[in-house]
Residue frames as a rotation matrix with the C-alpha (Angstrom) as fourth column:
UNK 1
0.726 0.395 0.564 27.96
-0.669 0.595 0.445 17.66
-0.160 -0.700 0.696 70.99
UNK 2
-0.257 -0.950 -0.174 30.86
-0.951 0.281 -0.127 15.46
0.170 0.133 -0.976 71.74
UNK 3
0.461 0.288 -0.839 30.69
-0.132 0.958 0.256 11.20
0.878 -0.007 0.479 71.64
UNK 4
0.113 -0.462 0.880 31.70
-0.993 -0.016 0.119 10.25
-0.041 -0.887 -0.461 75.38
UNK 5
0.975 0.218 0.044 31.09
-0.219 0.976 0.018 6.32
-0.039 -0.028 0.999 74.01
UNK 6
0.635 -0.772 -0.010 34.83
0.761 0.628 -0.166 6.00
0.134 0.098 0.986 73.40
UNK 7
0.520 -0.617 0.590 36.69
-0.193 -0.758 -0.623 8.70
0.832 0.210 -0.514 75.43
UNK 8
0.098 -0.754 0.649 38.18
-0.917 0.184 0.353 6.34
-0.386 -0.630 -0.673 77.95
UNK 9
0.863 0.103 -0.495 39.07
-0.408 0.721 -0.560 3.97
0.299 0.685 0.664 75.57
UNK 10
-0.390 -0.912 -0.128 42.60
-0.567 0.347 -0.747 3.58
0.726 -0.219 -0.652 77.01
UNK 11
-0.365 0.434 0.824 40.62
-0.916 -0.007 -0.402 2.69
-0.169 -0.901 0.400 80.40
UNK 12
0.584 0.647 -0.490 38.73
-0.812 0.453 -0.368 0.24
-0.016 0.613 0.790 78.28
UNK 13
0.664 -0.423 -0.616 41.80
-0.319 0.586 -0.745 -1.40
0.676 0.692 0.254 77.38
UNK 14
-0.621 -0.749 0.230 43.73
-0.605 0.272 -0.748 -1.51
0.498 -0.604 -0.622 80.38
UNK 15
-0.190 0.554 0.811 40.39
-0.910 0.209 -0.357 -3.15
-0.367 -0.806 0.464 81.92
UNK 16
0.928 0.206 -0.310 39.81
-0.346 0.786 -0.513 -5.92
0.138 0.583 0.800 78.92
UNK 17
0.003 -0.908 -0.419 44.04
-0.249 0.405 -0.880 -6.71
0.969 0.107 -0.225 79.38
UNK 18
-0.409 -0.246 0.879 43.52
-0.823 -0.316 -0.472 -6.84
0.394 -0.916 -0.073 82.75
UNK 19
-0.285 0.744 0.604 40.46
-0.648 0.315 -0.694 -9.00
-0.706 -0.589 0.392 83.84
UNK 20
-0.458 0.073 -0.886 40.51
-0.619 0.689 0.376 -11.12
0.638 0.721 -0.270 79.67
UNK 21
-0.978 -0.076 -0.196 39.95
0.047 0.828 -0.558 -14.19
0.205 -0.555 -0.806 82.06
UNK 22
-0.624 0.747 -0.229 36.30
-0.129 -0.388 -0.913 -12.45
-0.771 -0.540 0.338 83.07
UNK 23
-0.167 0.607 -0.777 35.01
-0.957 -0.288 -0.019 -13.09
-0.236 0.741 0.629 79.54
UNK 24
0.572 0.640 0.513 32.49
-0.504 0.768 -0.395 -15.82
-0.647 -0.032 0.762 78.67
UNK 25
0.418 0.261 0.870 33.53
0.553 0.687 -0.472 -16.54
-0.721 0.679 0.142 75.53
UNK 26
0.032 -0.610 -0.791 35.87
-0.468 -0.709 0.528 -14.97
-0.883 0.353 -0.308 72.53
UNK 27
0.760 0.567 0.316 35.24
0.040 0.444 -0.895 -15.34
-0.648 0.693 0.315 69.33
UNK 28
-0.074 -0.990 0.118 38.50
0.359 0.084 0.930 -15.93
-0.930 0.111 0.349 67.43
UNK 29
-0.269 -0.283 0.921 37.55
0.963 -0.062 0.262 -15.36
-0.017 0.957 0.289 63.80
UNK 30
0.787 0.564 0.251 35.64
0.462 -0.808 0.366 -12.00
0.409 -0.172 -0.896 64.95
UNK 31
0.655 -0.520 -0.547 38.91
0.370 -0.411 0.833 -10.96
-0.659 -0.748 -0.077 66.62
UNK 32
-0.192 -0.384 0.903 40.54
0.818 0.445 0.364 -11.67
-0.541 0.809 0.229 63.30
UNK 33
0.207 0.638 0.742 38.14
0.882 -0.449 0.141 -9.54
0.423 0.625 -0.656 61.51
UNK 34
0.824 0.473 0.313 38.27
0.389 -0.872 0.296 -6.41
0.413 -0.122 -0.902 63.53
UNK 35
0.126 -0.791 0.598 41.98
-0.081 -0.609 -0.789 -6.08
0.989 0.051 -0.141 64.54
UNK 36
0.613 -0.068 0.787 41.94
-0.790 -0.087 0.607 -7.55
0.027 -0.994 -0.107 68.44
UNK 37
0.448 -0.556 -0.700 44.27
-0.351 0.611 -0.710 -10.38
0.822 0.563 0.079 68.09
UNK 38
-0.635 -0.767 0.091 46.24
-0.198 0.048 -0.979 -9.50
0.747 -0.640 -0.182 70.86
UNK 39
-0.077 0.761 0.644 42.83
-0.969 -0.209 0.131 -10.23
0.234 -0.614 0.754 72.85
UNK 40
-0.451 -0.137 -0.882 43.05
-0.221 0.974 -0.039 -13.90
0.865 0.178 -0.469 74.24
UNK 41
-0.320 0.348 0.881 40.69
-0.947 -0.108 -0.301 -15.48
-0.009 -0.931 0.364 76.51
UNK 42
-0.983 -0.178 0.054 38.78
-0.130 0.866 0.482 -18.90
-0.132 0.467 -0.875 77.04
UNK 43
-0.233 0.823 -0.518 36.21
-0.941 -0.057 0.334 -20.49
0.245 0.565 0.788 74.90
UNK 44
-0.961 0.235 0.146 34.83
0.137 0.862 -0.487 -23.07
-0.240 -0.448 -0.861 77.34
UNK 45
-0.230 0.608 -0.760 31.73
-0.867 -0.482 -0.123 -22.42
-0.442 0.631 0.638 74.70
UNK 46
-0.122 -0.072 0.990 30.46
0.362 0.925 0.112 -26.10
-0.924 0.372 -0.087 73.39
UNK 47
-0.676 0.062 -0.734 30.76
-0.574 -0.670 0.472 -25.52
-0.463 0.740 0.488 69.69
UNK 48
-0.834 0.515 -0.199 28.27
0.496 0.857 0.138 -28.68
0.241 0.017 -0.970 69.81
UNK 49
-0.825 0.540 -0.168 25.65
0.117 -0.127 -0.985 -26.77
-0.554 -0.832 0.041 71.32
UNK 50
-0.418 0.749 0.514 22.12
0.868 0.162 0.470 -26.89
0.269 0.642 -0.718 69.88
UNK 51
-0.883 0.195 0.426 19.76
-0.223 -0.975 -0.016 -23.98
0.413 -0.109 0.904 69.94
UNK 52
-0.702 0.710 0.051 16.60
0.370 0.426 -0.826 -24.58
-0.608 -0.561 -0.562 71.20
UNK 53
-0.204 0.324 0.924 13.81
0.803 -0.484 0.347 -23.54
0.559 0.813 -0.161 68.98
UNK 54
-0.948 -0.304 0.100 13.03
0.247 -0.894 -0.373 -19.77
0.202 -0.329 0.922 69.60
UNK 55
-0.116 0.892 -0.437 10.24
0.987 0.151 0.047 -18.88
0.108 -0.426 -0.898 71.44
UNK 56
0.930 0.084 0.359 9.99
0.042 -0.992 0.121 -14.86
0.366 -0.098 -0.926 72.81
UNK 57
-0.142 -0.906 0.399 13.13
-0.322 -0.339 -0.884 -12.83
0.936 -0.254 -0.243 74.09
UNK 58
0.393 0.252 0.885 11.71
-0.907 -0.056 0.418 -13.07
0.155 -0.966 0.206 77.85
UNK 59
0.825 -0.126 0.552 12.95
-0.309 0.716 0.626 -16.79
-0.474 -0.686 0.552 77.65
UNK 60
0.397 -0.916 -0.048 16.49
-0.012 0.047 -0.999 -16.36
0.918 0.397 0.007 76.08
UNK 61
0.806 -0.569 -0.163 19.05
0.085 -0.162 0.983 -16.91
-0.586 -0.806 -0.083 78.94
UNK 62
0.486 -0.801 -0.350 22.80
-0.798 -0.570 0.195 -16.22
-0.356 0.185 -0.916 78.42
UNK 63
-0.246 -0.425 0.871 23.61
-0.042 0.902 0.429 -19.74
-0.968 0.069 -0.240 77.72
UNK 64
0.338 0.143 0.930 21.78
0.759 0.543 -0.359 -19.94
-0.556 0.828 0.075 74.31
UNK 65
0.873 -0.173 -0.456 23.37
-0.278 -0.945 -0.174 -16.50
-0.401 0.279 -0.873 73.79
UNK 66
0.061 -0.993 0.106 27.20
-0.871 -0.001 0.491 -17.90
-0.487 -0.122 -0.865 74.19
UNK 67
-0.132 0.013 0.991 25.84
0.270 0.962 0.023 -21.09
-0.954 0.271 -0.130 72.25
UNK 68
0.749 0.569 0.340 24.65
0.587 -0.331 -0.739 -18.93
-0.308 0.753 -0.581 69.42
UNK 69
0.950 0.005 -0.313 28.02
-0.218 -0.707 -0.673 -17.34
-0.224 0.707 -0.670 69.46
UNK 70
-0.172 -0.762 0.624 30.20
-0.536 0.604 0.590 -20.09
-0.826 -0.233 -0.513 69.72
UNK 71
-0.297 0.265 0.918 28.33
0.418 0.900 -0.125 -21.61
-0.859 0.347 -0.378 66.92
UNK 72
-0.143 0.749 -0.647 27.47
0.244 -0.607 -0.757 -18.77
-0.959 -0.266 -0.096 64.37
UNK 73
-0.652 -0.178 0.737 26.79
0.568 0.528 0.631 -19.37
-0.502 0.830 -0.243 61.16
UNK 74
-0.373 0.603 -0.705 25.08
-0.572 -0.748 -0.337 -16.79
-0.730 0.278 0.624 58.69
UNK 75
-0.683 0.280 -0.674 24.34
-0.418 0.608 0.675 -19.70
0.599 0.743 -0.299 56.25
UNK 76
-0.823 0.442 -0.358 22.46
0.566 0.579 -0.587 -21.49
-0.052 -0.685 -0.726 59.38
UNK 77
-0.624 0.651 0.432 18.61
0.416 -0.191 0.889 -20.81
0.661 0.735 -0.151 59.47
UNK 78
0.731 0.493 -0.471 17.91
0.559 -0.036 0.829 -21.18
0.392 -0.869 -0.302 62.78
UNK 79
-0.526 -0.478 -0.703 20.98
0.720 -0.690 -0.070 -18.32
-0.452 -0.543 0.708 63.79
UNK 80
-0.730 0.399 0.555 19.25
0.643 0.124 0.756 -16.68
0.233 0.908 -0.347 61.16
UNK 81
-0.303 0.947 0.105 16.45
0.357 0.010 0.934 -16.69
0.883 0.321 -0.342 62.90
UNK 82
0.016 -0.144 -0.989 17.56
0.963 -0.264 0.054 -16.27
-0.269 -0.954 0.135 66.67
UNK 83
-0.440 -0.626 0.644 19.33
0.850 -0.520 0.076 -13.13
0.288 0.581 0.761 64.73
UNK 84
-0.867 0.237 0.439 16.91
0.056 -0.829 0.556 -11.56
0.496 0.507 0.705 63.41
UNK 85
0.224 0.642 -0.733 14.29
0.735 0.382 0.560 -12.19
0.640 -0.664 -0.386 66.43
UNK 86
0.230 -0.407 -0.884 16.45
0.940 -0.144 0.311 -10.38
-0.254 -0.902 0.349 68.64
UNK 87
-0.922 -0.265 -0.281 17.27
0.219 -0.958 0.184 -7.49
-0.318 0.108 0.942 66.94
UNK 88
-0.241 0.958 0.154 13.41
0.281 -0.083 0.956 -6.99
0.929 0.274 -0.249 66.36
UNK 89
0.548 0.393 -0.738 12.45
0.827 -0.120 0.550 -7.08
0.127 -0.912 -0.391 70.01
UNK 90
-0.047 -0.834 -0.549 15.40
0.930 -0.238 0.282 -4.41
-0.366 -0.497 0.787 70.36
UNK 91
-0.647 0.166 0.744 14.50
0.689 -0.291 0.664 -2.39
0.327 0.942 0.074 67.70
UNK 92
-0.091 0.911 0.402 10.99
0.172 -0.383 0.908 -2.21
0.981 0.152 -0.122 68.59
UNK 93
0.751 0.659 0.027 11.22
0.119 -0.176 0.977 -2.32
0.649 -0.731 -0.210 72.49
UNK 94
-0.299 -0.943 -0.145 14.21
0.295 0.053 -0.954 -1.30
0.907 -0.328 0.262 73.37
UNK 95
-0.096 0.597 0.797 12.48
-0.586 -0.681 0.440 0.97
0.805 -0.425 0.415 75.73
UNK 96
0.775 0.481 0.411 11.24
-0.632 0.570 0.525 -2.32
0.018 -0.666 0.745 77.94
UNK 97
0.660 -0.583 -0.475 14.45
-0.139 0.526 -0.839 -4.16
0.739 0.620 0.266 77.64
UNK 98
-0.641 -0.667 0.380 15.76
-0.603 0.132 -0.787 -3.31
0.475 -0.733 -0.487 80.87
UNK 99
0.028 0.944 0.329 12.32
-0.999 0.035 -0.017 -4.79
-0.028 -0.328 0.944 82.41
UNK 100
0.899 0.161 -0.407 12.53
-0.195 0.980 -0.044 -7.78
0.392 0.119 0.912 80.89
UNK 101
-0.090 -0.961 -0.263 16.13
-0.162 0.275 -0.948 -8.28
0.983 -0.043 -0.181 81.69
UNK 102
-0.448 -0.061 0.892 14.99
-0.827 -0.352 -0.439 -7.45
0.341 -0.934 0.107 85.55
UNK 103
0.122 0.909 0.398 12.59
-0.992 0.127 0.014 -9.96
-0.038 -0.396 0.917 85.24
UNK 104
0.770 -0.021 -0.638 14.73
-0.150 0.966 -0.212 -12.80
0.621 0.259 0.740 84.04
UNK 105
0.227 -0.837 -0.498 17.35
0.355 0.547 -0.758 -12.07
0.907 -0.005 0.421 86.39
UNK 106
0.879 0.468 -0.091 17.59
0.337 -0.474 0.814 -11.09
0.337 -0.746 -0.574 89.76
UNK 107
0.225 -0.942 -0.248 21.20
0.550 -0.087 0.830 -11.18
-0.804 -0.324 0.499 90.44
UNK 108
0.889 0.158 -0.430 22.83
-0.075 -0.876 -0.477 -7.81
-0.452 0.456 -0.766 88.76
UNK 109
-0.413 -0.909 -0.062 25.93
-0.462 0.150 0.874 -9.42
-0.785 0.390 -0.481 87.72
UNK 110
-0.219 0.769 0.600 23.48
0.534 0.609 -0.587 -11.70
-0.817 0.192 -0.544 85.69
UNK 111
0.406 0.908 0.105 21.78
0.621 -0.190 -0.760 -9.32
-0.670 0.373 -0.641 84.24
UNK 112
0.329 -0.735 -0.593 25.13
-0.641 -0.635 0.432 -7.31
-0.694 0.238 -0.680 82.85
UNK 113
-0.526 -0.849 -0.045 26.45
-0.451 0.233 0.861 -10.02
-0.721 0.473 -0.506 81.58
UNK 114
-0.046 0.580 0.813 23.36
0.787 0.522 -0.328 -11.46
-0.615 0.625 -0.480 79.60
UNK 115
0.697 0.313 -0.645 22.84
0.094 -0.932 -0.351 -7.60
-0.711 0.184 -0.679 78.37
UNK 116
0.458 -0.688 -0.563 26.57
-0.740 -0.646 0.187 -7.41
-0.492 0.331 -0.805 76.96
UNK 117
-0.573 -0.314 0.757 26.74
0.138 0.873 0.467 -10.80
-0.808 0.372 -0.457 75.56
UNK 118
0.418 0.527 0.740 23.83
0.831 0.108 -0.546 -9.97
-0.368 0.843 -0.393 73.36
UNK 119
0.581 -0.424 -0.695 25.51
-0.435 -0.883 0.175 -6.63
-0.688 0.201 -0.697 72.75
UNK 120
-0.561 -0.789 0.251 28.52
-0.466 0.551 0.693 -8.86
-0.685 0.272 -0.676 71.52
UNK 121
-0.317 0.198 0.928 26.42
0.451 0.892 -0.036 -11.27
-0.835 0.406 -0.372 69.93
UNK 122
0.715 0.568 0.407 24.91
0.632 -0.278 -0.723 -8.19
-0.298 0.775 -0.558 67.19
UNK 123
0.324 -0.762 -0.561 28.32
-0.790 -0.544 0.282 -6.85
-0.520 0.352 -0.779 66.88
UNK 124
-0.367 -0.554 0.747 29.15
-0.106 0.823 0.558 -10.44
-0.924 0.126 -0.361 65.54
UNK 125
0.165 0.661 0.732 26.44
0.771 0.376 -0.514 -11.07
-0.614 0.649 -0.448 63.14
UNK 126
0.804 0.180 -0.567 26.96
-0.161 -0.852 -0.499 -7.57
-0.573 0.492 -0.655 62.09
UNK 127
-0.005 -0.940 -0.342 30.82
-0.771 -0.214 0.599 -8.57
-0.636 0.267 -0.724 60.89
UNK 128
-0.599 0.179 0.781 29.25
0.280 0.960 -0.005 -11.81
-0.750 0.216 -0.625 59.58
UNK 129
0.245 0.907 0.342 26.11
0.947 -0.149 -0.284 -9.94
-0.207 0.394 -0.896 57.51
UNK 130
-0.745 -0.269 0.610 27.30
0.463 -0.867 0.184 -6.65
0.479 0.419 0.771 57.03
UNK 131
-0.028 0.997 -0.072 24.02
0.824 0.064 0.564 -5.73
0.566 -0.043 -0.823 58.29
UNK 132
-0.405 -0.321 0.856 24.33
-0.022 -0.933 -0.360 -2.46
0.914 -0.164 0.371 59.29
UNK 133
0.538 0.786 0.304 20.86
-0.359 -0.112 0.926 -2.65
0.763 -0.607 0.222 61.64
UNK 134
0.635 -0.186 -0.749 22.94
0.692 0.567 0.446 -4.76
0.342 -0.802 0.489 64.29
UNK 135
-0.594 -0.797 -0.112 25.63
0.779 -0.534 -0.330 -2.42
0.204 -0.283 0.937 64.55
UNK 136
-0.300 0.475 0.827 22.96
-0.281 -0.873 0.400 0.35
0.912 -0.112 0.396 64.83
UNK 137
0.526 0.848 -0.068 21.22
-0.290 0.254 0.922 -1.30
0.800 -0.465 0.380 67.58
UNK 138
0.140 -0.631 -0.763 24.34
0.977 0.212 0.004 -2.88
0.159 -0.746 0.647 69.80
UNK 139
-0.735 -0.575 0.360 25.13
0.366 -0.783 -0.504 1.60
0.571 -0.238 0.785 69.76
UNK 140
-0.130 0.865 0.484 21.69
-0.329 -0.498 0.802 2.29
0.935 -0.055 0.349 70.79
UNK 141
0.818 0.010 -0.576 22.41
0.493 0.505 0.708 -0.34
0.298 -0.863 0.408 73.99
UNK 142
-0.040 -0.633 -0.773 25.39
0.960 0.189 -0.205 1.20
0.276 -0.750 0.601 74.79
UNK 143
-0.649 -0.327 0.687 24.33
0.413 -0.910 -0.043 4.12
0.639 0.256 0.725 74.33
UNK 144
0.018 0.992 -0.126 21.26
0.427 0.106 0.898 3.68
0.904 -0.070 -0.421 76.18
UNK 145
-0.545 -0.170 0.821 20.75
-0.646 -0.540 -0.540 6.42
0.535 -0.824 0.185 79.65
UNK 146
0.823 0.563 0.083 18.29
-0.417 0.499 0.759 3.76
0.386 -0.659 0.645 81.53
UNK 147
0.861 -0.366 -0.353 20.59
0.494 0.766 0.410 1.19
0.121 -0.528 0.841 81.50
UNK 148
-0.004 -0.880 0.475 23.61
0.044 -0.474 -0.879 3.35
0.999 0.017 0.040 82.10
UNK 149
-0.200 -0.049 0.979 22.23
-0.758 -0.626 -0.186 4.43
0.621 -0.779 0.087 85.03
UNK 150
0.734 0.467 0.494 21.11
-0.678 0.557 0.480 0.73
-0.050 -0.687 0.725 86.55
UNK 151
0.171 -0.919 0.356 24.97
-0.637 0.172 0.751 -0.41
-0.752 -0.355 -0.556 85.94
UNK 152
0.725 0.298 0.621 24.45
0.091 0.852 -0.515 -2.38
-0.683 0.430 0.591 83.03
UNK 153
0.550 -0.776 0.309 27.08
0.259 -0.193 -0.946 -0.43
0.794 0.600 0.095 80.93
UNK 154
0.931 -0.164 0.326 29.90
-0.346 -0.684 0.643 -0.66
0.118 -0.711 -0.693 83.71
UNK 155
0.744 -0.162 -0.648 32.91
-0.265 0.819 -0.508 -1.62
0.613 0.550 0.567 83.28
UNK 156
-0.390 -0.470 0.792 34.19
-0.863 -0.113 -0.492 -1.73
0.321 -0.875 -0.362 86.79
UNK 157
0.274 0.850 0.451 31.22
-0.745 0.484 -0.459 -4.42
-0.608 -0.210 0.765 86.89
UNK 158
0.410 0.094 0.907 31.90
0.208 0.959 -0.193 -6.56
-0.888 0.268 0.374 83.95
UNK 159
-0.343 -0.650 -0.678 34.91
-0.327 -0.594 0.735 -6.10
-0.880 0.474 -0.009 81.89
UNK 160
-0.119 0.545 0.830 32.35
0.949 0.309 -0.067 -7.22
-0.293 0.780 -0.554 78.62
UNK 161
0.755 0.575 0.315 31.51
0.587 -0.379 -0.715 -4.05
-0.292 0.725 -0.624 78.35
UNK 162
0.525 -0.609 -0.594 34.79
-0.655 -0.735 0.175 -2.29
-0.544 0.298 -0.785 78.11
UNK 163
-0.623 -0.242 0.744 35.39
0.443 0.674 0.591 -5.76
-0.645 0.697 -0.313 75.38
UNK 164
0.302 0.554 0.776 32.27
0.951 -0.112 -0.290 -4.50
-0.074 0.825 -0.560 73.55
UNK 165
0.792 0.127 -0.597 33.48
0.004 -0.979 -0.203 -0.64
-0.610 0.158 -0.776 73.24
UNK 166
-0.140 -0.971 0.193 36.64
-0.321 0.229 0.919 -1.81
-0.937 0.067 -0.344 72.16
UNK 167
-0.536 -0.103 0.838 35.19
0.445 0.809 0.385 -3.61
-0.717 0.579 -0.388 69.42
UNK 168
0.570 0.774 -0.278 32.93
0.475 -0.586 -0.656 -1.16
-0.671 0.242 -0.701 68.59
UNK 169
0.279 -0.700 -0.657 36.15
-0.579 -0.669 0.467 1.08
-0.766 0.250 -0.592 68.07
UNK 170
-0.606 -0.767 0.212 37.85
-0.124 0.354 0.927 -0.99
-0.786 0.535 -0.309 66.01
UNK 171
-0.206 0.812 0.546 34.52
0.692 0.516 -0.505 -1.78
-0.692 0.274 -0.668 64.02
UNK 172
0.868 0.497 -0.026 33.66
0.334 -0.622 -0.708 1.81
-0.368 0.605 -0.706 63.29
UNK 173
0.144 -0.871 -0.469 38.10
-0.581 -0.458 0.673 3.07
-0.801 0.175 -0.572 63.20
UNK 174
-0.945 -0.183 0.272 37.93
0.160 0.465 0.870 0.05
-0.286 0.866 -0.411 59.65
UNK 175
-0.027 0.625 0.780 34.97
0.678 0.586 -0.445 1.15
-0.735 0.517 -0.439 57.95
């Protein structure tokens, strides 16, 4: 059985050099860390932003996502806690994950980009924490056949995800 997650990786890369401008938000020290440098985009991210206290996944929007990763701090209690909140629900329900996503968003560009921001956001924490579980879980989303098939992992759609394979690569090509 052959990995198909990173056999148009060139593709990947001519789409993320291409369309850079299309990302939310770029973490600079996380580029650092994994060997993307030559990635540049903008971080119109408040690094001011408060979290909100956490409540269930169903009422996360993409804003406190890109605030949580504009701001991320593994010493912080309350990222901490967003953290490790989120990769629970994922964990345990990945299964219902496209649901809920359907339900918080009607508009399918939406619902990509909230999907592949949190994707992003447990590849971060993972390079922050070592924490293996995030990196397990951000492969299980991209790996995932539901949402493959309902466009969430397209990157003709939203060059995030052909930012988060990239990173992947580089993630797993240095460990």
């Amino acid at each position: 059985m052959t990995d198909t997650l990173f056999s148009k990786i060139e593709a990947h890369q001519a789409n993320l050099k291409k369309n850079q401008a299309q990302l939310v938000y770029c973490n600079e020290a996380f580029h650092k860390k994994i060997g993307m440098q030559d990635s540049a985009c903008k971080n119109n991210a408040s690094i001011d932003a408060t979290l909100p206290k956490y409540k269930y996944f169903k009422t996360i929007k993409t804003d406190d996502i890109i605030a949580l990763r504009a701001n991320l701090d593994a010493a912080n209690e309350n990222h901490q806690f967003w953290c490790k909140k989120i990769y629970r629900f994922l964990e345990f329900r990945l299964s219902s994950v496209e649901e809920r996503i359907q339900k918080n968003y009607t508009n399918k560009e939406q619902r990509v980009t909230f999907i592949q921001n949190i994707i992003t956001l447990l590849l971060e924490y993972y390079t922050v924490t070592n924490d293996s579980r995030y990196l397990s879980v951000a492969l299980k989303l991209l790996r995932k056949k539901a949402l493959s098939k309902q466009g969430f992992l397209n990157s003709t759609f939203n060059v995030q995800y052909s930012y988060n394979i990239i990173a992947v690569h580089n993630l797993i090509k240095n460990l």
